[in-house]
N, C-alpha and C positions, 0 to 999 in steps of 0.2 A: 407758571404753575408749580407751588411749591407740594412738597407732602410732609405729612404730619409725620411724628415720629411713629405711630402703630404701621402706618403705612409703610414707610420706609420699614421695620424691622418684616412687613408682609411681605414685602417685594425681594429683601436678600433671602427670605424663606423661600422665596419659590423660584428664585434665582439659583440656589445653593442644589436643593432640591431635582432641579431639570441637570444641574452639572453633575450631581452624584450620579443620577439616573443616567446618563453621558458613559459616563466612567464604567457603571457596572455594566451596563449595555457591552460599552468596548470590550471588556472582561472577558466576558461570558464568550462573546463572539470568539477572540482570541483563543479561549480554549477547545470551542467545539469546530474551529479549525486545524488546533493542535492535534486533537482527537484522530481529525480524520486524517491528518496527514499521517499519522504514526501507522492506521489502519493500514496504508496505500501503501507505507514503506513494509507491512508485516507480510498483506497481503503480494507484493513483489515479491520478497524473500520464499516466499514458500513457493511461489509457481519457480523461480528459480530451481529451487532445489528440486521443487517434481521436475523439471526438465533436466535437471542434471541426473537424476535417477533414472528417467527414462530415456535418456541421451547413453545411458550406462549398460540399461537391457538390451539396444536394440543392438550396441555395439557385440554385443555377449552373444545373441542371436545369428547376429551376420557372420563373427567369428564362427562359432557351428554350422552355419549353414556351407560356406566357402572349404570346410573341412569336411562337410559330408559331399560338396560337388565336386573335390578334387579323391576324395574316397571314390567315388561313383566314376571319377574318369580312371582311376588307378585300375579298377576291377573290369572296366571297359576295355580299357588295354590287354589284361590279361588273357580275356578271353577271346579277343581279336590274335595274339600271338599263339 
């Protein structure tokens, strides 16, 4: 079974056609995974830093507290002597 030439230039049309559409597919997908990857890596970066910030208060916190229970033992003493 042969085909005619209208045929034949129909068949590399929709041959060409499903291939582009392949491509752009591939495309598109590639980016709206770049997308999110970049998301994932922005979104880490910031909890990052909120935990470095709140890794930075509670130390600041602790440091005062340890300073007001060693106050509180100092003045304890005092008045025991």
């Amino acid at each position: 079974m042969y085909l005619s030439d209208g045929e034949e230039w129909l068949v590399i049309l929709v041959a060409s056609t499903i291939v582009l559409g392949l491509i752009i597919k591939s495309y598109r997908d590639y980016k709206t995974m770049s997308a999110e990857a970049n998301r994932k890596i922005e979104r880490q970066k910031k909890d990052e830093a909120y935990v470095r910030k709140l890794k930075k208060v509670i130390d600041e916190k602790n440091e005062l507290l340890q300073k007001a229970i060693k106050l509180k033992e100092e003045q304890a003493n005092k008045f025991k002597n």
